[in-house]
C-alpha positions in Angstrom: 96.4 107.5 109.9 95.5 108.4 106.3 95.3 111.2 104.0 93.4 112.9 101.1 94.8 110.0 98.8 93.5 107.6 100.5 89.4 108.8 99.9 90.1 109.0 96.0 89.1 106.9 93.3 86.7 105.5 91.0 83.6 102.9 91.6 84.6 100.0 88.9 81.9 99.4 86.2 79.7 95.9 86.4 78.3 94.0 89.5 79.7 91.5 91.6 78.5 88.0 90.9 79.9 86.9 94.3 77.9 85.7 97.9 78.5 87.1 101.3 79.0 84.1 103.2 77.7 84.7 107.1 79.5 81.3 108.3 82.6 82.8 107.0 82.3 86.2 109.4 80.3 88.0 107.0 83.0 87.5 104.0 82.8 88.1 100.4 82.7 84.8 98.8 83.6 84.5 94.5 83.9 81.3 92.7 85.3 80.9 89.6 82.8 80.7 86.3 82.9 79.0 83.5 83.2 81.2 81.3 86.9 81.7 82.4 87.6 77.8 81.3 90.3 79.1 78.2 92.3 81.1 80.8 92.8 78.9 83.8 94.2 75.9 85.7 92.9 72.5 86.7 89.9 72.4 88.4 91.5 70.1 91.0 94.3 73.0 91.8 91.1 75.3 92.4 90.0 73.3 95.2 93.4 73.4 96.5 94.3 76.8 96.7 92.6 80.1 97.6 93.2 84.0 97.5 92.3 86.4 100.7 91.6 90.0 99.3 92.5 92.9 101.7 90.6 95.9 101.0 91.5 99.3 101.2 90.2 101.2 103.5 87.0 101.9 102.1 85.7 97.8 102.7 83.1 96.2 101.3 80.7 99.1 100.5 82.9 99.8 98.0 82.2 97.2 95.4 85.4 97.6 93.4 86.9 94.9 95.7 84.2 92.4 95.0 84.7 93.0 91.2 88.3 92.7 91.8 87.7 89.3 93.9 85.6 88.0 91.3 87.8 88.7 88.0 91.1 87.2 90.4 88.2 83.9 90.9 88.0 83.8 87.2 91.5 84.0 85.9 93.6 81.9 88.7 90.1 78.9 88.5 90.0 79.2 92.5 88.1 80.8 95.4 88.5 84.5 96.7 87.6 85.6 99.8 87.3 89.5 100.7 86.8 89.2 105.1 84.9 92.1 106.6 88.0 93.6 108.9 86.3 96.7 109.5 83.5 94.7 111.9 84.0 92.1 115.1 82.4 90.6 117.7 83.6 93.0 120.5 81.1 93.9 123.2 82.5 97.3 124.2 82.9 98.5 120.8 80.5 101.9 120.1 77.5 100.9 117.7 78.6 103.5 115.4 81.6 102.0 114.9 80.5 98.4 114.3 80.7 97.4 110.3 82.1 100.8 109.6 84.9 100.6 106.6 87.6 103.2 107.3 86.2 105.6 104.9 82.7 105.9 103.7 81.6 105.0 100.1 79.9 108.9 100.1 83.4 110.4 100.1 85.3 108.8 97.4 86.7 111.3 95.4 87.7 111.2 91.6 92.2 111.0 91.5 93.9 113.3 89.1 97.3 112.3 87.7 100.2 111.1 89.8 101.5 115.0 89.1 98.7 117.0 90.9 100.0 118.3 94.2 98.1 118.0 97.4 97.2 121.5 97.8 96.9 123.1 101.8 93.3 123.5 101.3 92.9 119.8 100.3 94.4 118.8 103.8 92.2 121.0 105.6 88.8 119.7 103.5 90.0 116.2 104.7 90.7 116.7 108.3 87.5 118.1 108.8 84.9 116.5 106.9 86.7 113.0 106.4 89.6 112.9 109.0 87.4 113.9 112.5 84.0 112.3 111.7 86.1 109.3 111.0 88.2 109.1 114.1 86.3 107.0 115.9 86.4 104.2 112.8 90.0 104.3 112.6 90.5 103.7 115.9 87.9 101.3 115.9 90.0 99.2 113.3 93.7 100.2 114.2 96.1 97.4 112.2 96.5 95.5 115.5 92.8 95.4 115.9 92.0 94.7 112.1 94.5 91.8 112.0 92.9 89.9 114.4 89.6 89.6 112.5 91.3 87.9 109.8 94.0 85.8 111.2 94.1 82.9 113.8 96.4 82.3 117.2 100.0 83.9 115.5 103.1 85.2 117.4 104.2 87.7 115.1 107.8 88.6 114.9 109.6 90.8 117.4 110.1 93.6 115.2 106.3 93.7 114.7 105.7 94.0 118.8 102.5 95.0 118.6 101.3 92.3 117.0 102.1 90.3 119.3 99.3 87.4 120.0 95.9 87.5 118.3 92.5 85.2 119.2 91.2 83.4 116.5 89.3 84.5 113.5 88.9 84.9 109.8 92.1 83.0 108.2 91.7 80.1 110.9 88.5 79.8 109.9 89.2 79.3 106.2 91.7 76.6 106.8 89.7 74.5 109.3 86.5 74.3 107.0 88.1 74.8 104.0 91.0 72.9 104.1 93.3 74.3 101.3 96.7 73.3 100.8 97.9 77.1 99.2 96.9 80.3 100.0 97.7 83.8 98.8 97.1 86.7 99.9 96.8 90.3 98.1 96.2 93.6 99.9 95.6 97.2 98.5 96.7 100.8 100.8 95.1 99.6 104.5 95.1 95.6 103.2 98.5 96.2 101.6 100.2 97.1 105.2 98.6 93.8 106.5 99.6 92.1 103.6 103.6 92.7 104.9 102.7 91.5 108.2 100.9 88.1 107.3 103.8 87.7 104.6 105.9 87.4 107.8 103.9 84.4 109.1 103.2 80.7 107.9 99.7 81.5 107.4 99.8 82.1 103.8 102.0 81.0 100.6 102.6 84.1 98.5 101.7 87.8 98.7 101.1 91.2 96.6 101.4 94.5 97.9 99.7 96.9 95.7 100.6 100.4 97.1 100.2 99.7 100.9 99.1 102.1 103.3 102.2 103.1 105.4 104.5 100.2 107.9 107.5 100.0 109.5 110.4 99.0 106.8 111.7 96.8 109.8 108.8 94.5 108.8 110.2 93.9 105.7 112.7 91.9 107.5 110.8 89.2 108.5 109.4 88.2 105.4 109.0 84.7 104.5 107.0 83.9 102.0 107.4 85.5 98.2 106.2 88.7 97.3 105.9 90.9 94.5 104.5 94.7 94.9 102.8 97.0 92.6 103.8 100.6 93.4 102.7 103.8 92.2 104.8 106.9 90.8 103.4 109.5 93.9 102.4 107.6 96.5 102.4 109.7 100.2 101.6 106.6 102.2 104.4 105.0 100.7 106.9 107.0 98.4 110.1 105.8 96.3 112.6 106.2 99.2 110.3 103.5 101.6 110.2 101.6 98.6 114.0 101.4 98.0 114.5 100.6 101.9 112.5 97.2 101.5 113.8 96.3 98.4 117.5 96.9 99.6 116.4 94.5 103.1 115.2 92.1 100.7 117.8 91.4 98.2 120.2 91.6 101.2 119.1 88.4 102.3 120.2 86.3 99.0 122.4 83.3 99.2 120.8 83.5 103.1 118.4 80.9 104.3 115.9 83.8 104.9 115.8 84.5 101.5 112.5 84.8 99.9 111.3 85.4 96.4 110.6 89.1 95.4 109.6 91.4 92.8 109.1 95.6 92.7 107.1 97.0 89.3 106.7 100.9 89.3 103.3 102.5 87.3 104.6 105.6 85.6 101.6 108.3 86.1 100.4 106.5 89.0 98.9 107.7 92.9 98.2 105.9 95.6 95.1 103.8 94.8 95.6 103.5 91.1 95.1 99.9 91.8 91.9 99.0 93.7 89.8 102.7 92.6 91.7 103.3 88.9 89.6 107.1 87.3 89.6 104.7 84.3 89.4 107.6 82.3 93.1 108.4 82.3 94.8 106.0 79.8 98.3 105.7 81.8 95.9 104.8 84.8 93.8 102.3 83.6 96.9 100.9 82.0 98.4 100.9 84.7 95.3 99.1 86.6 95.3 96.5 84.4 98.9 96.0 84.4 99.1 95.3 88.5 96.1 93.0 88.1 97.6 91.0 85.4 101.1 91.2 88.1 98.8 89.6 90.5 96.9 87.2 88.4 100.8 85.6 87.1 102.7 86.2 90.7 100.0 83.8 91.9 99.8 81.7 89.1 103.7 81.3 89.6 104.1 80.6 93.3 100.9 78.8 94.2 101.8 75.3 92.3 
């Protein structure tokens, strides 16, 4: 479900520049300025592709996310869209669930180094004033109920069974109105984990999984489109072993038809949200920040041509 890790981090200096599109389910909308003009493509490749941003679990309150979407507009000339999973249209859905990000904004907490040790009296402080009050919000936006707010009809893969047919919605959406001929799509901790899963469909072009929440490894398998993950040093959700497991499923499939496109780059000093909610404070984190989004910014820039 989620641990202390998950409700740490830092709110990103500045203010979003983006729109919250209500046609578009509520969705975060940037554009690219022109003030990025040095650093980016052709402006006919921005109307041709697009990047879906999966948040973590703290949503859109958290405006790190929007920052995020509107730097990625900026540097890769295209549009970014950030969908509100943690709402829906679903009539017997309790009101206090509806809109409701995983986590509240009020309990972010300020990260430590990848070195500090999740004490006993940490877990306890989380299961009682984050983990029960938000119970009814993780249940409320499980990963086989979060995935159908962004994605359209999709049989996913046997090994992912209980994803097994989803009603249309955010990603269908997009591609209907929007018409793009490329899309990418990056996920952090809760977005990362549905980042694997769209990877295994023909929804989308090219992922990156920056420290995802945890999945099955079996998913891994079913990969088809390229993907290349940022991963941090401690990471509980997902530690070095997991890590190793999907790497090892993925170069097994070279010289195979299945075959996709992969990369792994590891952030010494580095926790689970380093990221999307980087204590910029701590030199080897914001390094380490900057260096995933500057992994994302050229893995897109590579495969989305």
């Amino acid at each position: 479900m989620s641990c202390p890790k998950c409700i740490e981090g830092f709110v990103l200096p500045g203010e979003p520049s983006g729109t919250i599109e209500q046609d578009f389910q509520g969705a975060y909308h940037a554009s690219p300025s022109s003030l990025s003009a040095s650093e980016t493509v052709t402006s006919n490749a921005s109307k041709q592709r697009a990047i879906i941003f999966l948040t973590d679990g703290f949503g859109l309150p958290l405006k790190n996310c929007k920052i995020m979407a509107d730097n990625l507009a900026n540097r890769l000339d295209c549009e970014v869209w950030v969908p509100d999973y943690f709402d829906a249209d679903i009539q017997d859905v309790p009101p206090s669930c509806l809109g409701r990000p995983l986590v509240p904004v009020d309990d972010l907490r300020t990260p430590d180094r990848a070195s500090k040790k999740m004490s006993i009296l940490d877990w306890v402080k989380f299961i009682v004033f984050t983990g029960i009050p938000s119970l009814p919000a993780f249940i409320h936006s499980r990963p086989s109920v979060a995935d159908k707010r962004v994605t359209s009809v999709i049989h996913f893969p046997l090994s992912c069974k209980r994803f097994s047919l989803i009603g249309s919605k955010f990603i269908n959406l997009l591609k209907e109105k929007k018409q793009y001929e490329k899309l990418g799509i990056v996920g952090y901790c809760f977005g990362g984990a549905a980042t694997v899963r769209f990877a295994s469909t023909d929804l989308v072009d090219a992922a990156v999984i920056c420290h995802p929440a945890s999945f099955p490894t079996r998913e891994a398998e079913v990969i088809r489109v390229p993907t290349s993950w940022a991963c941090a040093e401690v990471d509980i959700f997902w530690p070095h072993s997991k890590r190793l497991q999907v790497e090892a499923i993925l170069a097994s499939k070279k010289g195979k038809e299945t075959y996709t496109e992969y990369e792994f780059k590891d952030y010494p000093g580095t926790a689970h949200g380093f990221a999307a909610r980087p204590n910029l404070n701590l030199p080897e984190v914001k390094d380490a920040y900057e260096q995933a989004f500057e992994q994302t910014v050229e893995w897109f820039k590579k495969t989305l041509v």
